[in-house]
C-alpha positions as CSV (number, residue, x, y, z in Angstrom):
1,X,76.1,146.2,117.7
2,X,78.4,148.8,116.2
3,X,80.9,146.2,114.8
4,X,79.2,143.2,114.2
5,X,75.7,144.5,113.1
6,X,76.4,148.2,111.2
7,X,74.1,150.0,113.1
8,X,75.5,153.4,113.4
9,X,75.1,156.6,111.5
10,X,78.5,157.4,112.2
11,X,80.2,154.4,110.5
12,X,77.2,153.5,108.1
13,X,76.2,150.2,107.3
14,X,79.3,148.2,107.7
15,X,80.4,145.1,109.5
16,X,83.7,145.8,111.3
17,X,84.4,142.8,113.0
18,X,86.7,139.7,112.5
19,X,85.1,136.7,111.2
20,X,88.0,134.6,111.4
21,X,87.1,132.6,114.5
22,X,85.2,129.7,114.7
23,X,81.5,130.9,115.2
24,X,80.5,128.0,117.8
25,X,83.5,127.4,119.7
26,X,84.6,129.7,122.9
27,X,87.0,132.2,122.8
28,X,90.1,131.8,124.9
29,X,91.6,134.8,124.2
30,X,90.5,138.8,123.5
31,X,88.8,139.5,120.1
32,X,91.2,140.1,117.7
33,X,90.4,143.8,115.8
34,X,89.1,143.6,112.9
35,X,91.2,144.6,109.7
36,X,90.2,148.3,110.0
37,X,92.5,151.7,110.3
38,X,93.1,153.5,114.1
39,X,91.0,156.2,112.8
40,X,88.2,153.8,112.6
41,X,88.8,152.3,115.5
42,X,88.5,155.3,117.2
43,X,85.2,156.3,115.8
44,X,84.1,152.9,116.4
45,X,84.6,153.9,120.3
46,X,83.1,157.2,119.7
47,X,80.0,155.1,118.7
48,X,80.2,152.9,121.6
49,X,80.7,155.5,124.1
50,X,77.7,157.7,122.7
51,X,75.1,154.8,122.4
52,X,76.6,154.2,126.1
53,X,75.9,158.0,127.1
54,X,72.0,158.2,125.3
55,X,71.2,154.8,126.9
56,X,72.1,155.9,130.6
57,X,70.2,159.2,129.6
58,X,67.2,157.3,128.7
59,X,67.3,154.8,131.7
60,X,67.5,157.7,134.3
61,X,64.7,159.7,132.4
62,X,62.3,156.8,132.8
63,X,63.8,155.8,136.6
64,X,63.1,159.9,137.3
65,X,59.8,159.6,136.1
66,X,58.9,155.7,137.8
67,X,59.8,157.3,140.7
68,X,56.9,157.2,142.5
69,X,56.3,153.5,141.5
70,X,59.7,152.5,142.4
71,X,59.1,153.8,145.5
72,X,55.7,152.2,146.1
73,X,57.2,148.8,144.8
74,X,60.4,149.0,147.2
75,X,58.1,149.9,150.0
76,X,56.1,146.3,149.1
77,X,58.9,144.3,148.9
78,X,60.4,145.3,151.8
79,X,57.1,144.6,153.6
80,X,56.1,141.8,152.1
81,X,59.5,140.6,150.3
82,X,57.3,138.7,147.2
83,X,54.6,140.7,145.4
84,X,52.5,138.8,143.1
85,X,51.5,140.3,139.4
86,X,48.1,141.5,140.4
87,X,49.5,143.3,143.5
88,X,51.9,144.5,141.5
89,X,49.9,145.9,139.0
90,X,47.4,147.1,141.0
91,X,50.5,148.9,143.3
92,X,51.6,150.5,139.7
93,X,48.5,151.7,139.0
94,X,47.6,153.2,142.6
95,X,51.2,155.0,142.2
96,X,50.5,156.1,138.7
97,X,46.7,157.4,139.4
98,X,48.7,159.5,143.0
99,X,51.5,160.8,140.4
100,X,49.1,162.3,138.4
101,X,46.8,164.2,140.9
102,X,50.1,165.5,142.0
103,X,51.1,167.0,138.6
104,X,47.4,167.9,138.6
């Protein structure tokens, strides 16, 4: 996403990547790095690593939050080991309307 697409405030609006390859054909052999300095390389992991960091933020915000639904939806599974949508949904929305008179 960094490289190939230029979407990072960081680096700007640049594609970093080698397009020397054949586009349709398998790579054998590690992606050669693009013609671009160390210093960009480096900041090109910075980038990587902090779009890495916010994502795991965000999935354990929403996991922390689903908790109660997670929990309700484990608990069905393991009971019933399938759970069909309307089940499901009405197992989400059960868990939701409990997490809420809770917080009440």
């Amino acid at each position: 996403m960094v490289t190939q697409y230029g979407m990072s405030p960081l680096l700007g609006p640049a594609t970093l990547q080698n397009t020397g390859a054949a586009m349709f054909l398998p790579e054998m052999q590690p992606a050669p790095r693009g013609d671009y300095s160390e210093r960009t390389a480096q900041s090109i992991d910075e980038e990587v690593r902090r779009l890495l960091s916010e994502s795991e933020q965000r999935v354990r915000a929403t996991l922390t939050a689903s908790r109660a639904q997670l929990d309700a939806l484990a608990g069905a599974l393991l009971e019933h080991e399938t759970v069909e949508r309307s089940a499901l949904l009405a197992l989400l929305n059960r868990s939701q309307a409990a997490a809420l008179q809770l917080a009440s």
